[in-house]
N, C-alpha and C positions, 0 to 999 in steps of 0.2 A: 268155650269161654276164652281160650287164649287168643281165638281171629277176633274177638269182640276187644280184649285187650290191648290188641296190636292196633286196629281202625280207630281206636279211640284217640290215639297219638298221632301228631302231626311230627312232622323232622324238625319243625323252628323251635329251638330254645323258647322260653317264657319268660317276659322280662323281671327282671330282678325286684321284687316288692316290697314299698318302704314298711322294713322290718317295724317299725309301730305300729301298724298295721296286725302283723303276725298275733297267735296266740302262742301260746306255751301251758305244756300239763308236764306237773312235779308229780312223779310217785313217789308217794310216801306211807304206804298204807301197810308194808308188810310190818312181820313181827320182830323182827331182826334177833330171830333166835340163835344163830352165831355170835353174836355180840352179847349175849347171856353172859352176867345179870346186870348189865350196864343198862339194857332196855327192859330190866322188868317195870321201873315205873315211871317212864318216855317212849316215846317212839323211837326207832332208829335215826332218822335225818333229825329228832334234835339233842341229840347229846354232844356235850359243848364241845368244840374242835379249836386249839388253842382261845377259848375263853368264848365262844361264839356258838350256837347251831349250826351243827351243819348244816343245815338246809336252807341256811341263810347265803350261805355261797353258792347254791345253784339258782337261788334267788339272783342274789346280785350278779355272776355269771349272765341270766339273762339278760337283763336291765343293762348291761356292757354292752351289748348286743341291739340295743335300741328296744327288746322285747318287753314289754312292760305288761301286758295283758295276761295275767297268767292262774291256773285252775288247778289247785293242789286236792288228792286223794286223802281220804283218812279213815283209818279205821281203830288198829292198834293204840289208845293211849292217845287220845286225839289233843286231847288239851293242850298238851308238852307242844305242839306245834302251833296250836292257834295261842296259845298262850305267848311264844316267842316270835310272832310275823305278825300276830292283829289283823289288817286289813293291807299289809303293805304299805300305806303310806310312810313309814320313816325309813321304806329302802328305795322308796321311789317309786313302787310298782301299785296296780290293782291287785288285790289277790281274791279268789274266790274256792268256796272249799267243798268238795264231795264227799259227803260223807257217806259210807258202806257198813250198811249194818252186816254183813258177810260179804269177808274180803273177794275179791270179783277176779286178782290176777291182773297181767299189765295191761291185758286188752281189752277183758271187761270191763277195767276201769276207765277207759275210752268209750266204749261201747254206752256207757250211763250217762255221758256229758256228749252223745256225738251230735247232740242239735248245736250247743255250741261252741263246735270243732267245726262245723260243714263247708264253713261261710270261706274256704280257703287253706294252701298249706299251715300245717302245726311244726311244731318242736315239742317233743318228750323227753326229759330228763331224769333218770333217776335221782333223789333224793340224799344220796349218798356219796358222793362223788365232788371233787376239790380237782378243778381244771382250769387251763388257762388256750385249752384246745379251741381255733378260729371258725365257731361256730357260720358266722358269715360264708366262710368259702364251702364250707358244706352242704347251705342253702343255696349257694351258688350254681352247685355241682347238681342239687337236685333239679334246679330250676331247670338248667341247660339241657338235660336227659330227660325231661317229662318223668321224672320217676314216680311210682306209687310209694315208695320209700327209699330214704337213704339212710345207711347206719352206717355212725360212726366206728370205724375200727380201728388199733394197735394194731403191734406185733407185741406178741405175750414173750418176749425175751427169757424172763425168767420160766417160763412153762407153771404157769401157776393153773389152778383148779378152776382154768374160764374155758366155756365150749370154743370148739374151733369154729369160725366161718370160712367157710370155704370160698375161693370167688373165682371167676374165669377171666379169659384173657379178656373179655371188654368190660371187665370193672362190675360185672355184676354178680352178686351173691348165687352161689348154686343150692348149698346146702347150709344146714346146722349140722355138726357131727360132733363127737364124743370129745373127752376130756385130753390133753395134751399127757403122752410121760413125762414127769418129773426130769426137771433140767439132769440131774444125778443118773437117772436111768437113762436119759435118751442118748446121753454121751459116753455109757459105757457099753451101748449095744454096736458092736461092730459090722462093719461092712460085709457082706459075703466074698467070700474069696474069687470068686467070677466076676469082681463086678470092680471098673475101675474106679478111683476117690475122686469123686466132685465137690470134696470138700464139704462146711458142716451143713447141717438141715437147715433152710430158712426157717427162721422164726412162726408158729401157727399165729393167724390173725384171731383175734378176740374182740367181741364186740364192748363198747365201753358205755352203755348205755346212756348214747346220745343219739336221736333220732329225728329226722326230717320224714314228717306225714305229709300225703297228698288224701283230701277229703275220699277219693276212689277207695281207699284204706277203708271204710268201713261196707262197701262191699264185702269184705271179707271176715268181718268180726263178727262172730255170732252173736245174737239178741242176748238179753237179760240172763247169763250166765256166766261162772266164771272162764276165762281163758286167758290163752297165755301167747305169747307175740310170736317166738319163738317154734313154739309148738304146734298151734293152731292158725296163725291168723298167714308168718309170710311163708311158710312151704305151701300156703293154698296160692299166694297170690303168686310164688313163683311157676308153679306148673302150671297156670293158667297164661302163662307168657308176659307177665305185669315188670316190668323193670323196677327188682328191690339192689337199688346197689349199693357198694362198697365206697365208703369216702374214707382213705386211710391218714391217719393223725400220726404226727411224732410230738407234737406238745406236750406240757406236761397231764398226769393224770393220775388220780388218787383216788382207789376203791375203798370204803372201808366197813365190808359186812361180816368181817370176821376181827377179833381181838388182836391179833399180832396185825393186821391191816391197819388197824385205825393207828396202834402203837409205834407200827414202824414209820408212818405219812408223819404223826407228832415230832417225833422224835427227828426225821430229818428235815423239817420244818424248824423244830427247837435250833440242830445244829447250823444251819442257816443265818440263825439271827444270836448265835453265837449265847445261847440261853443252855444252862445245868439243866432247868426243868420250869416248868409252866405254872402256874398255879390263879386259880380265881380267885374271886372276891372272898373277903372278910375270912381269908388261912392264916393259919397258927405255926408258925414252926420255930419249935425252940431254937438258943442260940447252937446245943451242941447236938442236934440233930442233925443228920446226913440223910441230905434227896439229890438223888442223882438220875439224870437222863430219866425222867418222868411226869407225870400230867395228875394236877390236881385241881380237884373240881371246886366249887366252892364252898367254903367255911368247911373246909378241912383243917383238923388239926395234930402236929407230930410234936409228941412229948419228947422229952431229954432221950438222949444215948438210944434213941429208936434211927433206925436206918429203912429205909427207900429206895430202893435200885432199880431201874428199868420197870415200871411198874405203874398200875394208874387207879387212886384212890378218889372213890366218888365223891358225889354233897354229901357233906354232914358226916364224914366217919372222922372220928378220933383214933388216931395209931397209940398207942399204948406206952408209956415209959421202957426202953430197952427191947422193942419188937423190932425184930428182922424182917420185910418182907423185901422179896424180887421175882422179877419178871412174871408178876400176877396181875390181879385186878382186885380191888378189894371196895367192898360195899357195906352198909349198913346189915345186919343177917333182917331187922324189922322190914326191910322194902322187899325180902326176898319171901314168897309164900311158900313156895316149896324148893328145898336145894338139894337142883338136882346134877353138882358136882361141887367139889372144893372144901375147903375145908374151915367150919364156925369158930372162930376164937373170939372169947370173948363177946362185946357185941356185931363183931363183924363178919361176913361172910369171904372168905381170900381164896382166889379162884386162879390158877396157874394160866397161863397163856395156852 
């Protein structure tokens, strides 16, 4: 399969194609069970992100890009998103929506839409994600390489809980491997005493789930079942000799499938624009209330001598005359069916970071 790979490919670059042309596929189907209980009744890509879905920014992200043609997943709490994009028109774009009566994974969920994916290269985006990363020159990059895929990569600086990609000296992906040590650990593991200082460890690359498809990509996808991109689809297409590479980014870029992610992106966004805290439509907050450095949703309301700190309270909760909360999450306990961490006060469910 790899001589079948390699014949396939000519040396001349491919010209560069007017991205309206292009499609694009938004994942957005998972359950975002990290982000528990802010997703039990939305999907993850749309809980508000200073006053917005997020899923509205990988929208518009595209549509920057001249991509307007775009096929969003859904399974999880499907509403919450078609409810917040419609059909795309008032962001500019076409949208059209797949829905999974059992979630499929990132490449099953290509694999159900691949008739209209075939017709030319895609862009994949997860649904989660606040970037300002030049999607253009990474289409650029694939074009020039004939690749089967290109994924966007960092450097995971901080060593946070994203797999390593590993890549070689001509820019192509080798492997997926395991989780980085914690910035904490990796720096207090010393040198061997045989071995001279080359100073500190490059940064591990991590992939930022942006990607450039080539239609050859579903060669590799198994038929009607779930799978997963990572797992199954590019270690088949790299040992078959397919060029999956590497396009690395320093632009900005914002993960947020876990609660301290979303809170921490908020918050240095809030201090950016020189904002104490965020708050949506039709909130309540008394005069001698205290909210600080936090994100609130809409028709929220904080009674007298109640404080707020570092912490992000849903739709519809009432904070209590003289409650404390910090560096939690607090929700309605009625939107929560079963709680499974945090602690019920009152009518609310307040859930620690």
């Amino acid at each position: 399969m790899a001589a079948d790979a390699e014949s396939s490919r000519s040396n001349a670059p491919l010209p560069i194609p007017n991205l309206e042309s292009m499609k694009a596929f938004i994942l957005a189907a998972g359950f975002g069970v990290r982000l528990w209980p802010l997703t039990e009744d939305r999907s993850k890509p749309a809980i508000p992100f200073h006053n917005r879905p997020l899923i509205a920014y990988s929208v518009e992200y595209l549509a920057s890009h001249g991509i307007t043609d775009i096929i969003i997943n859904l399974h999880h709490q499907p509403q919450s998103i078609t409810n917040a994009l419609g059909d795309g028109s008032q962001l500019g774009v076409r949208i059209e929506y797949s829905r999974e009566e059992e979630i499929l994974g990132t490449s099953g969920a290509l694999d159900r839409v691949r008739e209209q994916l075939s017709g030319g290269d895609f862009v994949v985006i997860n649904g989660k994600i606040v970037t300002d990363i030049d999607l253009n020159a990474a289409i650029e990059a694939h074009r020039h390489e004939r690749a089967i895929a290109t994924l966007v990569l960092k450097e995971n600086t901080a060593r946070e809980h994203f797999s390593i990609v590993e890549v070689d000296q001509r820019g192509w992906i080798t492997r997926f491997a395991g989780f980085p040590e914690p910035a904490s650990e990796a720096a207090s593991v010393e040198a061997p005493a045989t071995t001279a200082s080359t100073g500190p460890e490059p940064s591990p690359l991590m992939f930022t789930g942006i990607q450039v498809l080539s239609p050859r990509i579903f060669d590799y996808i198994p038929h009607a079942r779930f799978s997963h991109s990572t797992l199954d689809v590019f270690p088949r297409a790299i040992q078959a000799g397919e060029p999956v590479i590497a396009h690395i980014a320093n632009e900005h870029w914002y993960e947020m499938s876990t609660l301290a992610r979303y809170f921490e992106a908020s918050l240095l966004l809030m201090r950016k624009q020189h904002l104490s805290f965020v708050a949506g439509h039709h909130c309540s907050i008394a005069a001698d209330a205290v909210v600080e450095d936090s994100v609130l949703w809409d028709r929220v309301t904080i009674e007298p001598d109640a404080v707020v700190k570092q912490s992000v309270v849903a739709e519809g909760v009432r904070i209590p005359r003289g409650t404390f909360v910090e560096r939690s999450v607090v929700v309605r306990r009625e939107v929560v069916s079963d709680v499974e961490r945090g602690e019920v006060a009152g009518d609310n469910l307040i859930v620690p970071f």
